[in-house]
N, C-alpha and C positions, 0 to 999 in steps of 0.2 A: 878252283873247283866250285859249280854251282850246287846247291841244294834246292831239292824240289820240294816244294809247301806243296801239303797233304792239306786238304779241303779240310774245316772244323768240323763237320758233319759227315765228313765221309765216314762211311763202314766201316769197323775194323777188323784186324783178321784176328783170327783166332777158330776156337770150335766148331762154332756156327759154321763157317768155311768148309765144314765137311755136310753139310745140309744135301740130301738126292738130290737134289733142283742143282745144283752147281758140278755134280758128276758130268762126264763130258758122255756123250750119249753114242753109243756103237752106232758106225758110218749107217745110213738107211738101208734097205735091203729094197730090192725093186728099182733101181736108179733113183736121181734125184728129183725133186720136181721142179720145172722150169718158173713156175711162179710162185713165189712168198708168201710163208703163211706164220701162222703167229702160234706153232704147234711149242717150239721152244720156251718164248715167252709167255705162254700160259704156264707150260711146267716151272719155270723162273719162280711166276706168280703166285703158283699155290704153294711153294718151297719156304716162300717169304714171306707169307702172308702171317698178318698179326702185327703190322708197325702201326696200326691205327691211322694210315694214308694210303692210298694208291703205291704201289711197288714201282719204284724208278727206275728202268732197264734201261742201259744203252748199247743202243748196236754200234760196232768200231770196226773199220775195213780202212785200207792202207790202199795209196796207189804210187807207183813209181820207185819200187823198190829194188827191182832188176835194172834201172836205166844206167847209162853211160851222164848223164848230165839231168839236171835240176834237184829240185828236192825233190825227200820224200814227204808225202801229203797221206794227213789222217784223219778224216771225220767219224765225228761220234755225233748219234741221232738217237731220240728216245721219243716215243711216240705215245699216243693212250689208248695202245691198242684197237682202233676205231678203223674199219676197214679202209685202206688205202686206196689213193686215187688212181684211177686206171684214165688210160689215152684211148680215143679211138684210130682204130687203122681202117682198114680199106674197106669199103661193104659194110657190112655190120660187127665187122670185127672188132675187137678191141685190143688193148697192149697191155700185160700187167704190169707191174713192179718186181722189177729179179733183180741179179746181178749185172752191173753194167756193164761187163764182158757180152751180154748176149742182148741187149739192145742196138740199137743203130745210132749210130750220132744223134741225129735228127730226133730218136727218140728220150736219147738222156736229155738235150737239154731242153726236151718239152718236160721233159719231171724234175729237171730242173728247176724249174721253174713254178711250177705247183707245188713239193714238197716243204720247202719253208714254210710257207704259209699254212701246212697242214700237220705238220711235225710239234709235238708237245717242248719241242727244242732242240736245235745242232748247233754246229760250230767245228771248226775246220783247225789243225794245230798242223805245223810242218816241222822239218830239219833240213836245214841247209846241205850242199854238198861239203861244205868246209868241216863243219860239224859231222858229217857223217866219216869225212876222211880221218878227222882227229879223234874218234868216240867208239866207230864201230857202227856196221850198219841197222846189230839187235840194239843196241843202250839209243841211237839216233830216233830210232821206230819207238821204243820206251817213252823217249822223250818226246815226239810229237802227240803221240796218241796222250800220253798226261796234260801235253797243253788245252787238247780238244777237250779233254773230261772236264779240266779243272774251267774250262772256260761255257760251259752248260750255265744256264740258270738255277739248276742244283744239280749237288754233285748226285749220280746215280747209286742205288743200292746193289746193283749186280751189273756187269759188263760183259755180253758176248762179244767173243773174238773170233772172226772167220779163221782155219785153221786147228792145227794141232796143239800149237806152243804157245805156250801163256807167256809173254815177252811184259806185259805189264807189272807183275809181281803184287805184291803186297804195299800199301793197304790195301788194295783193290779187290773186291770177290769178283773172280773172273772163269765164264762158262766159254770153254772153247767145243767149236764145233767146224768138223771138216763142212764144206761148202756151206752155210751159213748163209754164204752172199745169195742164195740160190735158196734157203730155207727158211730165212729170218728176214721178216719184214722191213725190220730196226736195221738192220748189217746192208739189207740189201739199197736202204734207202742211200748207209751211210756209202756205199758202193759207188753210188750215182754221185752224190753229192762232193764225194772227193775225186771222182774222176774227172767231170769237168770242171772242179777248181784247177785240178794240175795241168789240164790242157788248153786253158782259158793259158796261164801261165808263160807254157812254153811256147804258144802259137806269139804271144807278146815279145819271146826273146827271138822270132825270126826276124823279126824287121830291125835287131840290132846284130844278130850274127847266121846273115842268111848263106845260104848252102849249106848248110845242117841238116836239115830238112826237119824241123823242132815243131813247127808246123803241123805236121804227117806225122810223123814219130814220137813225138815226146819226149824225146831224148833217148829212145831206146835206142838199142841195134838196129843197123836198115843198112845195106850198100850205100846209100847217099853220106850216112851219118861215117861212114866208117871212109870215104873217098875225101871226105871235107874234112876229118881228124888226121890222115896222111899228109894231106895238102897245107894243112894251115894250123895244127894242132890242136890243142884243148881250149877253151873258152875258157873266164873265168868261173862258170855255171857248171864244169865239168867234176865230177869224181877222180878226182889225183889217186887215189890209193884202189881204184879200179884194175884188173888185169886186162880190159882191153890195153893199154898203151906198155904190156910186154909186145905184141903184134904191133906196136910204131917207133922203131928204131931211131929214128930222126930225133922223137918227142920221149924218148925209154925215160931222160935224165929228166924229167919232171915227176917222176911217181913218186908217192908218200908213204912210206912205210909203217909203221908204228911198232915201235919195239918193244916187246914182250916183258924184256927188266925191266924197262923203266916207268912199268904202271900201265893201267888203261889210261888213253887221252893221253899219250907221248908219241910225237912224229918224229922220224928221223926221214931225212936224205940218202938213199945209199946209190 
């Protein structure tokens, strides 16, 4: 069993932890807005304000948590608030910083590529598929996202989480927010920034297990990904404890179970 080292400085939980700033905020009214703004982390701000420093938010967004194969990937990004760097597109148009779901290739890893150098600090934490078969794909997600925190230049004072479900737990003061990646500049950055890590990734494991289409997919579901697992089975990059391979009779006797008596983190064969 590993344990995980809780930062010397990190927050602790307790009372504080019920502070308004860290209530999770009723979904928006009026749809969402497509470009990021720092309406959250200002409420963060003033919630916490009194540590005699700048207030440390980090925004935390996951990518690859639906796939059939690789890891899952977690970046956490804290920023100082300072308006974020915008792309230009066509005419006089410009791109802002959202969620990476709604940019274009082409345009994450142009902010890809600006964001480090503008970011008050990130870093990138994963889980293997092995790890996710033997742990669980929430405690896998736990554990990436804590290596990404703990691996900051300091550890943050509050964490938003895109979403409903606070999967990080304590010590962590953690502000969850539905769409986030689409609200929060921090979240939206970390968006960007863990999605072309993970596809940087898997495009690298085409050229050792092509016709996958790892490439194009990322490991998700696709007809290509699901004709090449019929054909040739699971890679060793694949999620064993996955239900795609009830749907691959050939491959069924490879899935990894984990059984309930015998603890979290116990695989059986069955």
């Amino acid at each position: 069993m590993t344990t995980e080292r809780v930062p010397e400085d990190a927050p602790s939980a307790g009372p504080a932890d019920a502070l308004p700033g860290l209530d999770p905020a009723a979904p928006p009214s009026g749809g969402v807005p497509r470009t990021a703004g720092y309406e959250i982390e200002r409420e963060l701000r003033d919630a916490l304000a009194g540590a005699g420093r700048p207030v440390r938010i980090a925004g935390v967004d996951e990518v690859g948590r639906g796939a059939w194969a690789g890891p899952v990937v977690v970046c956490a990004a804290v920023t100082d608030l300072s308006a974020p760097p915008v792309l230009r597109g066509r005419g006089d148009r410009t791109v802002a910083l959202t969620d990476s779901k709604l940019l274009t290739a082409a345009h994450r890893a142009a902010f890809a590529g600006v964001l480090p150098g503008w970011l008050a600090g990130h870093a990138i934490g994963a889980s293997a598929p092995q790890e996710i078969d033997e742990v669980g794909m929430t405690e896998a997600l736990r554990r990436a996202a804590v290596r990404a925190l703990e691996a900051l230049p300091h550890p943050p004072d509050v964490v938003i989480l895109d979403g409903k479900h606070d999967f990080l737990r304590r010590p962590w003061r953690v502000r969850c927010e539905v769409k986030a990646d689409q609200r929060s500049v921090t979240v939206a950055a970390a968006s960007v920034l863990a999605k072309v890590h993970r596809d940087a990734l898997m495009a690298d494991l085409e050229h050792a297990h092509p016709g996958y289409g790892f490439a194009d997919s990322a490991g998700y579901p696709s007809p290509v990904h699901q004709r090449a697992l019929e054909e040739s089975g699971p890679t060793p990059h694949h999620r064993l404890s996955w239900s795609y391979l009830d749907d691959l009779p050939r491959w069924r006797h490879l899935k990894k179970h984990r059984d309930p008596l015998a603890g979290e983190g116990q695989l059986s064969l069955l």
